[in-house]
N, C-alpha and C positions, 0 to 999 in steps of 0.2 A: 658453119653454123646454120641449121635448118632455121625454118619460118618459126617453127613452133617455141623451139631453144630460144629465140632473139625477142621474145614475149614473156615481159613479167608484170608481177602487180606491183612491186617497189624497187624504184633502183637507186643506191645510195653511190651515190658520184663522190669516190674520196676515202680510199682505207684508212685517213689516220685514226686519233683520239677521240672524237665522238664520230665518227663515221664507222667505226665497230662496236662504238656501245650501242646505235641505233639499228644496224641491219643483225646484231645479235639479238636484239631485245622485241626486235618485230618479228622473227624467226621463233622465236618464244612465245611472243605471245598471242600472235595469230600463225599458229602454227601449218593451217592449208595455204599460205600464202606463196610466191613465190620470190623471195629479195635475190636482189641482185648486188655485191658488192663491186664496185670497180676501183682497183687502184692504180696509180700513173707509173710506179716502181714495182718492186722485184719484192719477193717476201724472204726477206734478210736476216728473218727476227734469230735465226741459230747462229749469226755469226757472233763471234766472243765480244766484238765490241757492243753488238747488244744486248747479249745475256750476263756479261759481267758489268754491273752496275759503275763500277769506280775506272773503267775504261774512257771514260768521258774526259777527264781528265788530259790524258795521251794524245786524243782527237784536234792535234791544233789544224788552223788557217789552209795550211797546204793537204793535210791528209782527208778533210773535210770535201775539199774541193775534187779532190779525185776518187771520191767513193759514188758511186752510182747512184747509191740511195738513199743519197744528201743532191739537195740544188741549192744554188746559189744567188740568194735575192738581192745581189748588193742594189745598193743604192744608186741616184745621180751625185755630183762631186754636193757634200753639206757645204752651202756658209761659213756655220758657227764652228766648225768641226776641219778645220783648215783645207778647207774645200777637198776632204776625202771622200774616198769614195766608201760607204762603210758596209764591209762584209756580212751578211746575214744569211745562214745556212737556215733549211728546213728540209724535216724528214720526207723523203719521197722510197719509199717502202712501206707494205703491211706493216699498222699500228703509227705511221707517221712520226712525229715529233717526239711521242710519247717513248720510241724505241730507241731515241740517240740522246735524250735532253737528262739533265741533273736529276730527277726524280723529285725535286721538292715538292712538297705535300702542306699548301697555305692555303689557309681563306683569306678573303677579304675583310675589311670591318662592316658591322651593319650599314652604316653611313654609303659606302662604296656600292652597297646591293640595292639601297633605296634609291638610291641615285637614277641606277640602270631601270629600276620599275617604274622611277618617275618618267624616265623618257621614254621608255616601252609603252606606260602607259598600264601596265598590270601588274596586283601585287606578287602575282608569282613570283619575281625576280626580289622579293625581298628576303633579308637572309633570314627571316622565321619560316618564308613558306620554301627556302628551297635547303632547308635546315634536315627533312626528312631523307631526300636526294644525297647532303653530303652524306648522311651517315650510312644509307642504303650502300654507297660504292666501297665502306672501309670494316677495316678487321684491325681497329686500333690497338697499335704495342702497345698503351697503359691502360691495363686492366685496371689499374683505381681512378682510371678516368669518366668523368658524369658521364651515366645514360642519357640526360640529355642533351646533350652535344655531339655524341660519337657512336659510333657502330663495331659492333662485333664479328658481324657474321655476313658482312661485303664480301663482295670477288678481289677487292684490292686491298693487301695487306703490306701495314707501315711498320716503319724502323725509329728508332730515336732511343735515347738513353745513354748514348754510349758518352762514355769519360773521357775527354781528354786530357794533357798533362796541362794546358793553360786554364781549365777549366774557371776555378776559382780565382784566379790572377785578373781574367779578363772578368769579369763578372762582379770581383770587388772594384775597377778600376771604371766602369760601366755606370756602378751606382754612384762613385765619384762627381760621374755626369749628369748624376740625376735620372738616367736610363734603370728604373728597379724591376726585378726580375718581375716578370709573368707565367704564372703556373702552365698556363693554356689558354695559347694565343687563337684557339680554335673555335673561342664562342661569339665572337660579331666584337672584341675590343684585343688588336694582336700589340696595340702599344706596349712598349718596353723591352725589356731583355726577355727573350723570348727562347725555348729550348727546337730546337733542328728539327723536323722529320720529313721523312721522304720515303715512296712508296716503292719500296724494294722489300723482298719476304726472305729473311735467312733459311739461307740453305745448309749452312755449318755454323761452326762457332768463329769460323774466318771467311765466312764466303755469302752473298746473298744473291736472289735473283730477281733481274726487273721485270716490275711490275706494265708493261706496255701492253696495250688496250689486247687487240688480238690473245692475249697471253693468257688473260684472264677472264678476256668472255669468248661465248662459246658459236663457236662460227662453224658448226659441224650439218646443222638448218640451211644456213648459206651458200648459193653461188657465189665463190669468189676469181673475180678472174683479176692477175696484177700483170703487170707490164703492157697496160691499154690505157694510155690517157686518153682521156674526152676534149673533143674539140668542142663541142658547143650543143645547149640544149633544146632540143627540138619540140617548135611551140606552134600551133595549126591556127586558122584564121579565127577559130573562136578564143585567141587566147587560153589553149589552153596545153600545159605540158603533155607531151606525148612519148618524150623519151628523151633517149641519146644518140648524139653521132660521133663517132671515135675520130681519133684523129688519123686512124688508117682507111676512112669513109666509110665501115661499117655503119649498121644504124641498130641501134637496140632499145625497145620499148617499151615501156610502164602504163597499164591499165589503172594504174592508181596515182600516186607519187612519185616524183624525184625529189632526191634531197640533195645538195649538194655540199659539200664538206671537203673542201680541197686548201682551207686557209685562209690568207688574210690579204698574201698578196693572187692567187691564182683561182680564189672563187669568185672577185670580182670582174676580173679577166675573161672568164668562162663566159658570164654572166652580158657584159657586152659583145664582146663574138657572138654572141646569138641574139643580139638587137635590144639588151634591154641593160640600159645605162643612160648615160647624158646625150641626147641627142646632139649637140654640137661635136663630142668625140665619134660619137656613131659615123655621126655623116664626113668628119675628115677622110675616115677610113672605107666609105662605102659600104658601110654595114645597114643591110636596112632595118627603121628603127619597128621594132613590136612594141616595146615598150618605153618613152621615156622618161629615164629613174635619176633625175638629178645627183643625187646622194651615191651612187653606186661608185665604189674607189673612192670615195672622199672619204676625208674624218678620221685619215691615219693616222694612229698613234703609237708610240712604243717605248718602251724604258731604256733609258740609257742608263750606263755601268761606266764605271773607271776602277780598274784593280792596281793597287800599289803593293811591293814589297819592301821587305824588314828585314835587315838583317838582326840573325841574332847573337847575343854578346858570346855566349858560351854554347856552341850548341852541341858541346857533349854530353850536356845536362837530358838531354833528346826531348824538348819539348817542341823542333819541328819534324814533322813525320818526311822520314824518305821515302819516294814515291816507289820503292824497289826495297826490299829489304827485310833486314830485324823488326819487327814491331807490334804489339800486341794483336792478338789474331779477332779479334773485336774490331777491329780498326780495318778491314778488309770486308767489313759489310757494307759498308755505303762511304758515301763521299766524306773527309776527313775536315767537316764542321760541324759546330754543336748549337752554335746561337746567332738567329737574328737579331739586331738592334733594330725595332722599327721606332720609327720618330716621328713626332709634325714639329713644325716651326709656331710660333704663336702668331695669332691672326693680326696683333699688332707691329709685328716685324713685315706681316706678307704682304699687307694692306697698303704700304706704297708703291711696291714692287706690279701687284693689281692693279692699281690705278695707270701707272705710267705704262701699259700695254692696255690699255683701256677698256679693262674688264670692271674694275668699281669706279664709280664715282661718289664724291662727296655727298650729294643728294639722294643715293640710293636709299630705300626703305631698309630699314637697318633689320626686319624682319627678314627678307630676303636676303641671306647670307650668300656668297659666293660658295660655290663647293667647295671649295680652298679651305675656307674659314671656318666649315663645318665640324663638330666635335667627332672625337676617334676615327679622323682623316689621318693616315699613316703618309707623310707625305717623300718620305726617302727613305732608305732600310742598307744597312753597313753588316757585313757578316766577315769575320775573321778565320781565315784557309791554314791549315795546319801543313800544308806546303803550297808551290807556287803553283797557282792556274797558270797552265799552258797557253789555251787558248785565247790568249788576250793578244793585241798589238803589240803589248809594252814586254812582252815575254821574253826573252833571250838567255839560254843555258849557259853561256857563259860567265853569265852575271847573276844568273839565280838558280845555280844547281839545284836536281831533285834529291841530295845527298844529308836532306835533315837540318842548313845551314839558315834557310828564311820560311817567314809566315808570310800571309801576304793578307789584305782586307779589301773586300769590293766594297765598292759604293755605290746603291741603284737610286734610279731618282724614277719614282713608283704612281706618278701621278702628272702627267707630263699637260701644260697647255700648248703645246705645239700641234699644229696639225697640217698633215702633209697629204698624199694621194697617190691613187695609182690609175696611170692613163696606158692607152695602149701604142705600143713601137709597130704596131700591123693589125692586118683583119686575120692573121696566120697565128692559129695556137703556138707552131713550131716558136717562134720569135717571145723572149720573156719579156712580159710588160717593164713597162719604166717605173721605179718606184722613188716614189720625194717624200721621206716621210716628216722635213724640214727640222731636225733634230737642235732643240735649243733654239729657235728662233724668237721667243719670246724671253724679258729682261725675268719676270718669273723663274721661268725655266732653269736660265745661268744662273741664277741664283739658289736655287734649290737644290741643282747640281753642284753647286761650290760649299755650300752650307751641311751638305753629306761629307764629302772629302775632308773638308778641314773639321767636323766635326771623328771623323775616323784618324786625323792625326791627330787630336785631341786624346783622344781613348790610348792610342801608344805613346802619348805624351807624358799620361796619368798614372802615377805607383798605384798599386805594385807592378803594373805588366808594363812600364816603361823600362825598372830596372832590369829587365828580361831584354832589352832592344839597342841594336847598336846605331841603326841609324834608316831611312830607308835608303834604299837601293835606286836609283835614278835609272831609267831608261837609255840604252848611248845611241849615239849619236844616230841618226837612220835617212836616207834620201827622202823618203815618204816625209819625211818633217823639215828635209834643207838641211838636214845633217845638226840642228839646234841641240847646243849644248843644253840639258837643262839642273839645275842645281836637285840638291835634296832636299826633299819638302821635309818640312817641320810644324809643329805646332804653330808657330811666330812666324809662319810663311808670309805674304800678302798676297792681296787679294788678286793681283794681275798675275803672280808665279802660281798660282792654284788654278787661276783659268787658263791660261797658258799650256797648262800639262792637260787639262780637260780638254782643250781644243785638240789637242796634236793627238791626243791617245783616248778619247772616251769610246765608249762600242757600244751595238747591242747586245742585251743577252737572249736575242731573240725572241720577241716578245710581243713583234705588230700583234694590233687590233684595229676594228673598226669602222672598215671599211665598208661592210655591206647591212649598215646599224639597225637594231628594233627603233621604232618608230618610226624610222625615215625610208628603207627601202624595205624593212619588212614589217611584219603586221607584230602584234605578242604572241604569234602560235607561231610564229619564226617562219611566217607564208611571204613569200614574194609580193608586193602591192600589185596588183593590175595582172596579175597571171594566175590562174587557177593549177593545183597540181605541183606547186614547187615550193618547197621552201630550204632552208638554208641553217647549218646548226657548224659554225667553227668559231674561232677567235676573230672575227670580222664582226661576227653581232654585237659586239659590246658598243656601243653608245659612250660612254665615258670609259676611262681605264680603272683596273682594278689597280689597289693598292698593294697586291701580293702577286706572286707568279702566277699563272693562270693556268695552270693544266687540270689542278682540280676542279675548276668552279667548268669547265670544259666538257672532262667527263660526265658533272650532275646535267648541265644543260644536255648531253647526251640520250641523258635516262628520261629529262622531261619530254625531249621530243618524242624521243618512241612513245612515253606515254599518251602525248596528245594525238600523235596518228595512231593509234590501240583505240584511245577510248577510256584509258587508264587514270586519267591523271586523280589524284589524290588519294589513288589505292597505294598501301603498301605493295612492295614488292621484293623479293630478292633471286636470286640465281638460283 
């Protein structure tokens, strides 16, 4: 690489989901400029597991582990979580996360967006002003859906509609619970029975294709070099960004900005490797400090999941889908579910739960609500699988053929008060940080995670789609658990046999956040405190957790950052 090649004016550290919405969109819109894309992985996006959307599924624990461009964030051993160690993949390829993950396509509720402005500190982050953002990134499948809420003529094009045979079984059995349907979960209130979508764009009438950032914007503007991770970002005595150093000791430069967009667990990682974190971690490791950012690697948080199956009574009726097989060719466009259940618990059930982790107390100003307690807070979300997820712990083919025989239902707990951290195992990029993101340590937490589960054996408890159900399926026996027998959960479980299956089997669905937050280590224009020239746009800014999957509110924070380095922000825009 000559002097002149190793000279740009923007270099965006991190090909995944906003790390190509921002170097496409700077490429667009200061078009003399010169971006630089860097990503740590290999550009993957042709192979079939990431062009075929419903591949995801097939993707369990071991084939994850041995695909190059996937890494492996596991955890330290959990507490609450029978001191496992809990696996957590993330994309390391052109388009990142966004090229191996489910495609689910949610907002947040308003409540969840104000929150993050409160703590940012500006109302950008509320869901009226970044309401322009979500519609700008989509090409919404219902055409009878309000102009003010949805976009037609986005780069990224979604799926939903499709029928399933349990449709209406689960649906009446839902309202049973008081869960009544929601036309569109997509305006700032996604409470209740909610219909599926996910941003995949049919390619046939049995086939569609994913939607992953690279795919859909356009990086033809862009330098992109992959297979080059960054060791650490290079910052001169006036505090000021200068560039990058690879981890092969090249050095490459930015006369303007870096941005860095590597994630949740390895932007903060980046971020101390080059002196700017907590200085008591700096100095264990001899890192000298440029900056230090108390807050950097703290305030992890992430959702946890538990997937159970069902057997069902007759399943020649075919109302579970074989993963292989006969089956409507509609059902080969995306992943084989139709409805979220999102829920909150009521503030008078949570409010002891609050106190005895000593978040309210009895003298608080009752003005002052806990975010818990706050209205259309979605505080755990149940979705029912027209076959079995693979990819879970509790998975085994022996006991849950992909053959049409079980359904299965996740349970997320979408709003977690845990918080955990990421420190470093060396001053060496090569070595992965240690990540504790203390899953469930708070009496909240198990509680919210048990009040999901037993409310989703509630729903197969409840006609009509009970009389559909033979029983669930129990997990056998496994070393990782002490070989623990565990029974068949039922509606009339108790509460120690519900936590019990939660400890030995709950997961991520990968989903950290938080670690490198607005207001704490960065500024509201997503700038590094105390460094000029840097700022930062992944799943690590979030401040509180959203209440939905996060790869949409991901991409918009995307479009706002390119906007704010342009000069853009509050203009429309599209591709």
């Amino acid at each position: 690489m000559t002097a002149e090649s190793s000279v740009f004016d923007y270099i965006i550290v991190g090909g995944g989901t906003a790390g190509v919405v921002i170097a496409s969109r700077l490429s667009t819109y200061l078009p003399t400029s010169r971006v630089l894309l860097l990503e740590a992985g290999p550009d993957a996006t042709s192979h079939p597991s990431v062009t075929n959307p419903i591949a995801f599924p097939g993707l369990s624990s071991a084939e994850f582990q041995g695909n190059s461009w996937t890494v492996d964030h596991s955890t330290v051993p959990q507490e609450h979580c029978n001191n496992r160690r809990i696996f957590n993949p993330a994309g390391r390829l052109l388009s990142g996360s966004s090229a191996i993950n489910v495609g689910i396509w949610m907002r947040a509720s308003r409540t969840d967006y104000s929150l993050i402005a409160e703590k940012a500190g500006h109302e950008r982050f509320t869901f009226e002003k970044l309401l322009p953002y979500f519609k700008r990134l989509e090409t919404h499948w219902d055409k009878d859906a309000e102009l003010r809420y949805h976009g037609f003529e986005g780069p990224i094009h979604t799926l939903g509609g499709r029928k399933y045979p349990l449709r209406e079984t689960i649906q009446r059995s839902a309202e049973v619970l008081g869960h009544h349907y929601n036309p569109d979960a997509m305006k700032g209130d996604p409470t209740g029975l909610a219909d599926m979508t996910q941003c995949f764009r049919a390619a046939s009438e049995s086939s569609s294709e994913r939607q992953h950032s690279s795919r859909v914007y356009e990086l033809s503007g862009v330098h992109v070099m992959c297979d080059t991770p960054v060791a650490r970002i290079l910052v001169d005595t006036s505090k000021r960004t200068t560039g990058v150093e690879l981890v092969d000791g090249r050095k490459l430069y930015a006369s303007r900005e870096v941005v860095l967009s590597c994630g949740t667990q390895k932007t903060p990682q980046i971020l101390m490797l080059s002196g700017i974190g907590p200085k008591d971690e700096l100095s264990k490791h001899n890192i000298p400090i440029i900056i230090d950012s108390p807050a950097v690697g703290q305030n992890l948080f992430d959702h946890s999941a538990l997937t159970l199956y069902f057997a069902l009574k007759n399943p020649k009726q075919g109302l579970g889908l074989p993963f292989e097989g006969t089956m409507k060719p509609e059902y080969g466009q995306g992943m084989p579910w139709e409805f979220n259940i999102f829920a909150n618990i009521p503030a008078s059930t949570l409010e002891p739960k609050l106190a005895h982790d000593g978040l309210i107390s009895a003298s608080r100003d009752k003005e002052e609500l806990h975010p818990h307690l706050r209205p259309q807070r979605c505080h755990f979300l149940n979705f029912p699988f027209y076959f079995p997820i693979l990819a879970t712990p509790s998975y085994n083919p022996s006991i849950n053929p992909l053959t049409g025989t079980h359904i299965a239902i996740t349970s997320l707990h979408l709003l977690p008060l845990s918080r955990g951290g990421i420190s470093l195992h060396s001053a060496s990029a090569d070595d992965a940080p240690i990540i504790d993101p203390r899953y469930l340590s708070t009496t909240t937490d198990r509680y919210i995670m048990r009040t999901a589960v037993q409310e989703a054996l509630a729903l197969i408890s409840t006609p009509p789609l009970s009389n559909h159900i033979l029983c669930e399926t129990p997990p056998i026996p496994s070393p990782l658990n002490n070989n623990t027998i565990f029974p068949a959960l039922t509606a009339t479980s108790s509460d120690d046999e519900v936590d019990a299956r939660i400890r030995a089997y709950v997961q991520t669905i990968a989903h950290p956040m938080g670690t490198c937050a607005l207001g704490t280590v960065l500024d509201a224009e997503f700038r590094v405190k105390g460094v000029d020239g840097l700022r930062v746009c992944d799943a690590s800014v979030f401040p509180e957790p959203l209440g939905a999957m996060p790869s949409l509110t991901i991409f918009a924070l995307g479009e706002v950052v390119a906007d704010l380095i342009a000069g853009r922000e509050g203009r429309e825009s599209k591709l």
